[in-house]
N, CA, C and O atoms as CSV, one atom per row, in Angstrom:
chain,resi,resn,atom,element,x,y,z
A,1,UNK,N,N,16.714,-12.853,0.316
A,1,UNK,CA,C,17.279,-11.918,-0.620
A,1,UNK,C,C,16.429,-11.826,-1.889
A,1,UNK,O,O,16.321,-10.774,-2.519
A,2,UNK,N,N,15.868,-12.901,-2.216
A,2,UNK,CA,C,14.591,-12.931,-4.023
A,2,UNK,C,C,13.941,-11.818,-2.749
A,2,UNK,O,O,14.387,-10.675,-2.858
A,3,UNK,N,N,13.326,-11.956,-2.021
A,3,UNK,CA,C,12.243,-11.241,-1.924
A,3,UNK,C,C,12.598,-9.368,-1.778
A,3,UNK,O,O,12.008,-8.401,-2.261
A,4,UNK,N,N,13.434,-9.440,-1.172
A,4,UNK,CA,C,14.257,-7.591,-1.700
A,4,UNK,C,C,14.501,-7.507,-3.051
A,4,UNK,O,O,14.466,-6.382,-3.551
A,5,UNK,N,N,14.751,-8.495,-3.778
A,5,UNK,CA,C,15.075,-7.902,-4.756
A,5,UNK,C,C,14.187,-8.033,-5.685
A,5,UNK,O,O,14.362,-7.450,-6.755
A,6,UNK,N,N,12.838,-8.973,-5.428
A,6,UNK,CA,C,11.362,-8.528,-6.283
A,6,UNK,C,C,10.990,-7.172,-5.558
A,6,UNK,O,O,10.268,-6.277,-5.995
A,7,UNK,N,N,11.487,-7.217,-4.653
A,7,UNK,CA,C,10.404,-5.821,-4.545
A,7,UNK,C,C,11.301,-4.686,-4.851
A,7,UNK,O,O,10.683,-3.622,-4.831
A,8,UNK,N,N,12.566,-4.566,-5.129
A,8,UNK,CA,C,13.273,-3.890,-5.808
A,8,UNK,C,C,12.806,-3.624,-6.984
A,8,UNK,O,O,12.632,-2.469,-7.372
A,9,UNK,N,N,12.563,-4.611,-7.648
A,9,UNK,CA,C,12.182,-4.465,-9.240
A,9,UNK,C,C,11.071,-4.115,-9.739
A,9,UNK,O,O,11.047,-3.478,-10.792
A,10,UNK,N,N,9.619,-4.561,-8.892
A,10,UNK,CA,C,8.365,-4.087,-8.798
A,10,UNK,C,C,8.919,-2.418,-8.431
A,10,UNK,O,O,8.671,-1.747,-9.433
A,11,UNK,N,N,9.272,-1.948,-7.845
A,11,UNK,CA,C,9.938,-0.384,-7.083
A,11,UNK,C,C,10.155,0.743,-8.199
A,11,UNK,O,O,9.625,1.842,-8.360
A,12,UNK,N,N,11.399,-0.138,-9.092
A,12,UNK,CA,C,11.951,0.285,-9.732
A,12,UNK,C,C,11.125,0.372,-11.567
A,12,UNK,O,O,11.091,1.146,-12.524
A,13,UNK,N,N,10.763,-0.529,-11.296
A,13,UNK,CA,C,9.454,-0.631,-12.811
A,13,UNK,C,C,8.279,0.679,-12.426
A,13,UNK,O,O,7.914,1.544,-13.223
A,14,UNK,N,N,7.880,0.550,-11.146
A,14,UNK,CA,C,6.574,1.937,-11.206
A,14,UNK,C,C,7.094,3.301,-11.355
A,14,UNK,O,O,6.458,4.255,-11.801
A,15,UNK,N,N,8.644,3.309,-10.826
A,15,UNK,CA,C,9.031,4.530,-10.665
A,15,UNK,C,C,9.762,4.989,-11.983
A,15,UNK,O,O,9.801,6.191,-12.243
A,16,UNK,N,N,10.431,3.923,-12.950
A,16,UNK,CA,C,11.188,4.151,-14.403
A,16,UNK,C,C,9.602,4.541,-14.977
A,16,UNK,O,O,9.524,5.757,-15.154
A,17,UNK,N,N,8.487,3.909,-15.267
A,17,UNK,CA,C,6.660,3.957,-15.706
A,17,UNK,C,C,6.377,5.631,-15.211
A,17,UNK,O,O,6.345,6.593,-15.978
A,18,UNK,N,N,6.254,5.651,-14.247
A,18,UNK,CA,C,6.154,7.040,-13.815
A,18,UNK,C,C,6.783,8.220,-13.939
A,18,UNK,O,O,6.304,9.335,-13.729
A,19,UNK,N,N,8.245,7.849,-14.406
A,19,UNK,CA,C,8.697,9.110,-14.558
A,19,UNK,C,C,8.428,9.266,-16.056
A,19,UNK,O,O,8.021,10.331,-16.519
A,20,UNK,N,N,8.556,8.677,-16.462
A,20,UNK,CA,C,8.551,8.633,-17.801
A,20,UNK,C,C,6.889,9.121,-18.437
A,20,UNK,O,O,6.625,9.960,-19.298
A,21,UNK,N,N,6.261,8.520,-17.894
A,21,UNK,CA,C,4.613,9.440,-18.221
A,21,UNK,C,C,4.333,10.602,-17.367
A,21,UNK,O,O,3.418,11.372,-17.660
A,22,UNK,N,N,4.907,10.736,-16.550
A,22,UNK,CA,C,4.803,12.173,-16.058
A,22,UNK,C,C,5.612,13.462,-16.549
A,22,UNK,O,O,5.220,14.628,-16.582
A,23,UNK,N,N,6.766,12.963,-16.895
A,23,UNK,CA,C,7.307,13.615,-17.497
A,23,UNK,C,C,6.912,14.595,-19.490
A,23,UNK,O,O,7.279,15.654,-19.997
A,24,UNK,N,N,6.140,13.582,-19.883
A,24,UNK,CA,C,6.466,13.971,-21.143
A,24,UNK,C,C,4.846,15.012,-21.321
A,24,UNK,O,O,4.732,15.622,-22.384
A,25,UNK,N,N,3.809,15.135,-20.372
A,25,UNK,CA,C,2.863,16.167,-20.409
A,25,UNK,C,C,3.923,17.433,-19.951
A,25,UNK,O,O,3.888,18.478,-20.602
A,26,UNK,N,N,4.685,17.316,-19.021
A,26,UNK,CA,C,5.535,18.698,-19.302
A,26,UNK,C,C,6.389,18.920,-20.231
A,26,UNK,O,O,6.590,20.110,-20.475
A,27,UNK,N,N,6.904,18.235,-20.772
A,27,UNK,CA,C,7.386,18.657,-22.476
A,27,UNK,C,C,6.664,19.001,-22.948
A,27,UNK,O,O,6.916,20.148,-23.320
A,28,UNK,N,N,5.569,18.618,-23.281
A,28,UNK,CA,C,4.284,18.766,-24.376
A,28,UNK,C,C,3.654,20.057,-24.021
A,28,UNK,O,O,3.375,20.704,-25.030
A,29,UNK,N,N,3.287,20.739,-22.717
A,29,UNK,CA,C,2.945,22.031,-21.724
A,29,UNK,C,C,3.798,22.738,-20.652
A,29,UNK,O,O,3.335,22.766,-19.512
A,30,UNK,N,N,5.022,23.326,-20.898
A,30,UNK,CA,C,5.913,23.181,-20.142
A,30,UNK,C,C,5.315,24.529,-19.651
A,30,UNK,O,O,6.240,25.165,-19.146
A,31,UNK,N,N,4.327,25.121,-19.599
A,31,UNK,CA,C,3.373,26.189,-19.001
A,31,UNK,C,C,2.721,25.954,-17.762
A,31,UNK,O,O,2.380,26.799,-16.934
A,32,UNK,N,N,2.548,24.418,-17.708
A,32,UNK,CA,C,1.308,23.975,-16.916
A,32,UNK,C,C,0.269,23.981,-17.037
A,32,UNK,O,O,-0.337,23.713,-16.000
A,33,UNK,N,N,-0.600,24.266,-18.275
A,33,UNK,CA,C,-1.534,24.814,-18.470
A,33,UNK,C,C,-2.765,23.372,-18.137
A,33,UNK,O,O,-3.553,23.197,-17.208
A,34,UNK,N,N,-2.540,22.780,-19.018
A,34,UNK,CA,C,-3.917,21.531,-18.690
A,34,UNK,C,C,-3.503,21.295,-17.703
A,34,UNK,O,O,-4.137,20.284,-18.005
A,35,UNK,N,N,-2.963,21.116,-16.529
A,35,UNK,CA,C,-3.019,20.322,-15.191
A,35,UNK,C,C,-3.485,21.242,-13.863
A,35,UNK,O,O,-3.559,20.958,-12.668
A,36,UNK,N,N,-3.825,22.741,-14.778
A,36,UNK,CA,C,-3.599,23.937,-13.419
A,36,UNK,C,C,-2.517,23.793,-12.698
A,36,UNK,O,O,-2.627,23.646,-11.481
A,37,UNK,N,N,-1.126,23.809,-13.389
A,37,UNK,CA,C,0.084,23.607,-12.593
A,37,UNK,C,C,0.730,25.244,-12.580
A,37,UNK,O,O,1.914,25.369,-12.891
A,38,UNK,N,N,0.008,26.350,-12.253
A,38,UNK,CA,C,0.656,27.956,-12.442
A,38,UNK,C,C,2.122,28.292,-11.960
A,38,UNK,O,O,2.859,27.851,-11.079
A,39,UNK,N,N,2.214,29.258,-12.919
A,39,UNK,CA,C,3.600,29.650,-12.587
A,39,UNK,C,C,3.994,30.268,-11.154
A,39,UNK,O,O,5.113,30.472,-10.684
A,40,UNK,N,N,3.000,30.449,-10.730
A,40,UNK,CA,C,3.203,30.668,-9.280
A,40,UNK,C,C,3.550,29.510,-8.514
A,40,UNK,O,O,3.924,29.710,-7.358
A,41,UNK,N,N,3.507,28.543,-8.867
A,41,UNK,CA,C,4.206,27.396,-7.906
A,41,UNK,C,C,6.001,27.257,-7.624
A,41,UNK,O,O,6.743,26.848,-6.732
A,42,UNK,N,N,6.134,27.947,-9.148
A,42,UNK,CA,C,7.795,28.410,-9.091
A,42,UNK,C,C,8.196,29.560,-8.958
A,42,UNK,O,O,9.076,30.027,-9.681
A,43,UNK,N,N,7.659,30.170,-8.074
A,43,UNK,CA,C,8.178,31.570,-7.612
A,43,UNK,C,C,9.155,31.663,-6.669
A,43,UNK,O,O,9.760,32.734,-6.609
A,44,UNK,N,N,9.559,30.455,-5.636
A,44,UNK,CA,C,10.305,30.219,-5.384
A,44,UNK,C,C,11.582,29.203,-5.340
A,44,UNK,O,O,12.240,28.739,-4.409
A,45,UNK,N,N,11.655,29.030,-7.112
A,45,UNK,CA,C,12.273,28.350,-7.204
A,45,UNK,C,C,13.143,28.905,-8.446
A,45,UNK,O,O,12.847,29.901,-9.105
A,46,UNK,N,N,14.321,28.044,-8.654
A,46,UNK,CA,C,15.308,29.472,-9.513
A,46,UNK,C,C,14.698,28.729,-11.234
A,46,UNK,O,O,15.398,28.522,-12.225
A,47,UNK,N,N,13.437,28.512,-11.093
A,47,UNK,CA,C,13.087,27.820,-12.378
A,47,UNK,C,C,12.123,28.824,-12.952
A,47,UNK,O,O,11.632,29.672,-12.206
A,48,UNK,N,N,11.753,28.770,-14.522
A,48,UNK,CA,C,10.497,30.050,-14.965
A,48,UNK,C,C,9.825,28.969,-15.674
A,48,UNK,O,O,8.765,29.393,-16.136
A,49,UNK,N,N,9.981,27.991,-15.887
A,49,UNK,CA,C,8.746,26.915,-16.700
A,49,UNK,C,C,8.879,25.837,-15.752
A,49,UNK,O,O,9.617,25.753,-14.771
A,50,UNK,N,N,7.972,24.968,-16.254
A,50,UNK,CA,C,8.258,23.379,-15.674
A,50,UNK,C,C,9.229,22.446,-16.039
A,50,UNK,O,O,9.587,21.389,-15.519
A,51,UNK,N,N,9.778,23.376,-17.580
A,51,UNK,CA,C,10.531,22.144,-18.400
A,51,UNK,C,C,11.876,21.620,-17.978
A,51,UNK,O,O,12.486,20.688,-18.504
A,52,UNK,N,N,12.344,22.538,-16.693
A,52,UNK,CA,C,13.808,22.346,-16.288
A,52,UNK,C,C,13.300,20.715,-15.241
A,52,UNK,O,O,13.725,19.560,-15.190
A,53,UNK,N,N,12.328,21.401,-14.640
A,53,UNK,CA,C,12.548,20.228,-13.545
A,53,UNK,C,C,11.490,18.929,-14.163
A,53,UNK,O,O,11.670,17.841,-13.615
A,54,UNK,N,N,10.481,18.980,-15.188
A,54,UNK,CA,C,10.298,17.340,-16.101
A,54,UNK,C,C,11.455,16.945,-16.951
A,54,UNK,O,O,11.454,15.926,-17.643
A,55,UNK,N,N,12.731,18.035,-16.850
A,55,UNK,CA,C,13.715,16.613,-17.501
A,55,UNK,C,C,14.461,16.045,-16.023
A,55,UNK,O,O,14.826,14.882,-15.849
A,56,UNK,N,N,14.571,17.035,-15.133
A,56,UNK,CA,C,14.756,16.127,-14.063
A,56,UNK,C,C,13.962,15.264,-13.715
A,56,UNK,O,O,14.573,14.369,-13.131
A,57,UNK,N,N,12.876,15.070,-13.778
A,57,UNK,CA,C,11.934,13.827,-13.534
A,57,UNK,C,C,12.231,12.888,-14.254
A,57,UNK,O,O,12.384,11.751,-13.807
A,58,UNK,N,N,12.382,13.242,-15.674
A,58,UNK,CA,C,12.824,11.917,-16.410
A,58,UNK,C,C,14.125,11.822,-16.651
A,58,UNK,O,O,14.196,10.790,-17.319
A,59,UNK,N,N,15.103,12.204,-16.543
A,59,UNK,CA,C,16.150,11.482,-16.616
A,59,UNK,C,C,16.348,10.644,-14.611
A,59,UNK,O,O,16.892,9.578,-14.323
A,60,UNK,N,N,15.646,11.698,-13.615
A,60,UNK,CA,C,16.382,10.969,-12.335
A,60,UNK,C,C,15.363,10.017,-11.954
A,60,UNK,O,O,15.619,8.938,-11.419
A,61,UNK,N,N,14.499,10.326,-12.165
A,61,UNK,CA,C,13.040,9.269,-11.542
A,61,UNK,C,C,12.685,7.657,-13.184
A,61,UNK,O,O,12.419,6.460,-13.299
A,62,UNK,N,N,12.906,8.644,-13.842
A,62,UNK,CA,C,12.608,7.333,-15.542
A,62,UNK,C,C,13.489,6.785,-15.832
A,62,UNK,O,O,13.496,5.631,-15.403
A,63,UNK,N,N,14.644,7.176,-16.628
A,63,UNK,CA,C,16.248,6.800,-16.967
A,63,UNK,C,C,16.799,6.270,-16.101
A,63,UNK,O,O,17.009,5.073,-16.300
A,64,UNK,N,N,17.174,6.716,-15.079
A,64,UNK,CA,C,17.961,6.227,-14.233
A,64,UNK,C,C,17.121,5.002,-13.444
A,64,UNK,O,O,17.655,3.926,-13.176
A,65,UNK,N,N,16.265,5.201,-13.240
A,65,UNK,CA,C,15.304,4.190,-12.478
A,65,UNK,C,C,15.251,3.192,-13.626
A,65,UNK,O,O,15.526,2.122,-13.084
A,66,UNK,N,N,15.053,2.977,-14.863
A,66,UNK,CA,C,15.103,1.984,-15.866
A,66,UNK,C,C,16.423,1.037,-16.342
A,66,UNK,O,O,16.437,-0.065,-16.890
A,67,UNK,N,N,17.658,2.026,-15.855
A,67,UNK,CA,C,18.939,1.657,-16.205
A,67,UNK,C,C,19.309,0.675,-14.669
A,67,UNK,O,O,19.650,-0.507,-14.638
A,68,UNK,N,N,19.109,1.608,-13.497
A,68,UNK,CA,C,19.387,1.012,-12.128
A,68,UNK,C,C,18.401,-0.915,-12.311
A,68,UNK,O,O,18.729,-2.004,-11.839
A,69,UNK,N,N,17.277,-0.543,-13.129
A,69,UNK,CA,C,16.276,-1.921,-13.197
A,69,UNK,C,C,17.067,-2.898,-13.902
A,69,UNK,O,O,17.189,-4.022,-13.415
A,70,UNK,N,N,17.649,-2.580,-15.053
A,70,UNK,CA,C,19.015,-3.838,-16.309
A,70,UNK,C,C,19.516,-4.060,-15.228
A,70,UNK,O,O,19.053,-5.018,-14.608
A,71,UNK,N,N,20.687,-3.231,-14.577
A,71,UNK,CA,C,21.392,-3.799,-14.083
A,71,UNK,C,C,20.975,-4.685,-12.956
A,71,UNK,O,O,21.901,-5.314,-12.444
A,72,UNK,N,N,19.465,-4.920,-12.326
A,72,UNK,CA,C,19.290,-5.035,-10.993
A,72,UNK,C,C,18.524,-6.645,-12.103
A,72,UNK,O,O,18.033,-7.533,-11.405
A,73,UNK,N,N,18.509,-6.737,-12.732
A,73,UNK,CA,C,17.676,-8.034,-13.692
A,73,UNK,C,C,18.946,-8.782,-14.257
A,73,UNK,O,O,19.119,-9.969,-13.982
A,74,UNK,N,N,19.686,-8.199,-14.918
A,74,UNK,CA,C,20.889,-8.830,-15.132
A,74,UNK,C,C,22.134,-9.210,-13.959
A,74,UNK,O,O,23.290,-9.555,-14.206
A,75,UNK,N,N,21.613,-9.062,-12.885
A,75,UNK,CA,C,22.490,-9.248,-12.044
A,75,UNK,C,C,23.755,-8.622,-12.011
A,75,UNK,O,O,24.408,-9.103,-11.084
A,76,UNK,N,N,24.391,-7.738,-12.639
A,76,UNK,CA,C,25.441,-7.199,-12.915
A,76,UNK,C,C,26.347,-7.111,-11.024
A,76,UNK,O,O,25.744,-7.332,-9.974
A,77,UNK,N,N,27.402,-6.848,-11.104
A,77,UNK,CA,C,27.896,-7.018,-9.999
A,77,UNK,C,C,27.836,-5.403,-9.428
A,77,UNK,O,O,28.235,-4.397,-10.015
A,78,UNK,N,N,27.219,-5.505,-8.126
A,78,UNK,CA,C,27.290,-4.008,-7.275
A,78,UNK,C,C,26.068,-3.308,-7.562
A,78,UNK,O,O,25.821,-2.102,-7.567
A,79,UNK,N,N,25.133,-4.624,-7.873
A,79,UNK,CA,C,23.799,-3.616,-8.310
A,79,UNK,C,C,22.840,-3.591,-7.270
A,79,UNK,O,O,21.664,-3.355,-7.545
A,80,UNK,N,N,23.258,-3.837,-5.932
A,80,UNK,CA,C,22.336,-3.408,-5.113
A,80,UNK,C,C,22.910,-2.094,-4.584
A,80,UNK,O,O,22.184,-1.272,-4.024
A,81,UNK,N,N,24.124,-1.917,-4.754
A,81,UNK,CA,C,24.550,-0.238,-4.127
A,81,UNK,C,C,24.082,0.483,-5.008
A,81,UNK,O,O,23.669,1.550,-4.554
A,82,UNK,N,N,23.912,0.309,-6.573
A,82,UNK,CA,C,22.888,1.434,-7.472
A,82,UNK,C,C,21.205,1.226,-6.677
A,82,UNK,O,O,20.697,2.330,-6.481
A,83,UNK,N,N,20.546,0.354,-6.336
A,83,UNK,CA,C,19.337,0.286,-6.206
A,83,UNK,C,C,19.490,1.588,-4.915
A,83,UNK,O,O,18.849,2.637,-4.981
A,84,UNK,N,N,20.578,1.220,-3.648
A,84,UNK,CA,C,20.596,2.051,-3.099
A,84,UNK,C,C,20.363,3.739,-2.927
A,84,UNK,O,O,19.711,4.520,-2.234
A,85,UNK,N,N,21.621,3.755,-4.345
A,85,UNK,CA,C,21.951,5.101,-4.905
A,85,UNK,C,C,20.883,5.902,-5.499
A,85,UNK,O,O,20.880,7.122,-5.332
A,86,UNK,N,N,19.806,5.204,-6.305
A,86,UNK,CA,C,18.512,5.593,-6.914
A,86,UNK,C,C,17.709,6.116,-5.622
A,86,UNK,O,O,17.261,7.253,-5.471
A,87,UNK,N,N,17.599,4.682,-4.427
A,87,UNK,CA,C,17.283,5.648,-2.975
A,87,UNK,C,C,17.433,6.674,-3.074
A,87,UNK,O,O,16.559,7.318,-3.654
A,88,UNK,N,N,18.686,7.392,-2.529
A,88,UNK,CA,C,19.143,8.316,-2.103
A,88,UNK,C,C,18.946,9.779,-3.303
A,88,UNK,O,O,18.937,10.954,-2.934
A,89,UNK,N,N,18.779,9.227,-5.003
A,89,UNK,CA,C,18.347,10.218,-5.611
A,89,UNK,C,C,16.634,10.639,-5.175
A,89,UNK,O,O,16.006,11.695,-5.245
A,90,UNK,N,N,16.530,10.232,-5.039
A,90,UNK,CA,C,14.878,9.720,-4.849
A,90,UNK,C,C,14.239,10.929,-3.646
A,90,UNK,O,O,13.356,11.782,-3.739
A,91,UNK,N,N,15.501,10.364,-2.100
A,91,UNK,CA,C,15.277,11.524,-1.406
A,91,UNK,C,C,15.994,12.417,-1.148
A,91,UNK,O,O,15.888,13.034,-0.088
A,92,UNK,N,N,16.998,12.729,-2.165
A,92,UNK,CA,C,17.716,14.135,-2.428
A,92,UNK,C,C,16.517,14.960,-3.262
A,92,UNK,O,O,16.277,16.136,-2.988
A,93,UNK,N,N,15.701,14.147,-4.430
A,93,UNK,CA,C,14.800,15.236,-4.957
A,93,UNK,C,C,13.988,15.547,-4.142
A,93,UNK,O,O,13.768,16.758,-4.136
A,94,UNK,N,N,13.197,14.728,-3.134
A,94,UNK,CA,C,12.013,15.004,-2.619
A,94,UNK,C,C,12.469,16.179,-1.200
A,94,UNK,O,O,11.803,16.982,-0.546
A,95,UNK,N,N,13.634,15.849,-1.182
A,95,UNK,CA,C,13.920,17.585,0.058
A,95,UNK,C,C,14.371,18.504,-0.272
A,95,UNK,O,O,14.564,19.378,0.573
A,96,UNK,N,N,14.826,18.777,-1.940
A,96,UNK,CA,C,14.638,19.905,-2.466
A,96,UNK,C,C,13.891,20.370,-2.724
A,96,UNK,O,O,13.746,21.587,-2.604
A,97,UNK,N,N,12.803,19.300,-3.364
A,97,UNK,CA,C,11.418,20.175,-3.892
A,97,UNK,C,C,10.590,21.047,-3.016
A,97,UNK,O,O,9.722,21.718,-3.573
A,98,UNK,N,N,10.750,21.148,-1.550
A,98,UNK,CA,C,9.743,22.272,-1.063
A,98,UNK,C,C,10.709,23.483,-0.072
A,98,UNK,O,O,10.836,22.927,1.020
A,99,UNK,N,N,11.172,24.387,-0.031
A,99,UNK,CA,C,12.241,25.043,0.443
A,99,UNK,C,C,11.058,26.332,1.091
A,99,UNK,O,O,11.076,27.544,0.875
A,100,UNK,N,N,10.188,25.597,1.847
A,100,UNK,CA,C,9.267,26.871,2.383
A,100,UNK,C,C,9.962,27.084,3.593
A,100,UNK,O,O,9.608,27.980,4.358
């Protein structure tokens, strides 16, 4: 069980790190402009900038992935069904994001 739940926490540290720096170049360019991220990538999507879906990055991939990490360090009780639950946000975003 230590060993699920280091690698829970290693999991959960790259992915709270990641959302969180990925996120805040789309605040800062919510155009796309320095990354060549064009607005044509959301043409089919009910979005007109990037900025709707980098706060979804950081609140579901950073925040929540940082909060799911306290509780998963503090041992709090039922914190492996959140580690779960972060799962399951994880691949609820990734099969929305392409609707070709």
């Amino acid at each position: 069980m230590r060993i699920v739940r280091a690698a829970a926490i290693a999991a959960l540290v790259f992915l709270g790190l990641s959302g969180i720096v990925g996120a805040i170049p789309v605040f800062l360019h919510p155009a796309g402009e320095p990354w060549a991220m064009l607005q044509a990538l959301l043409q089919y999507s009910p979005f007109y900038s990037h900025l709707i879906p980098g706060i979804i990055l950081l609140v579901a991939n950073g925040l929540l992935s940082f909060w799911v990490l306290w509780l998963t360090l503090r041992k709090r009780r039922g914190y492996g069904w959140w580690v779960t639950a972060q799962g399951c946000v994880l691949s609820g975003c990734s099969s929305l994001r392409c609707r070709c």
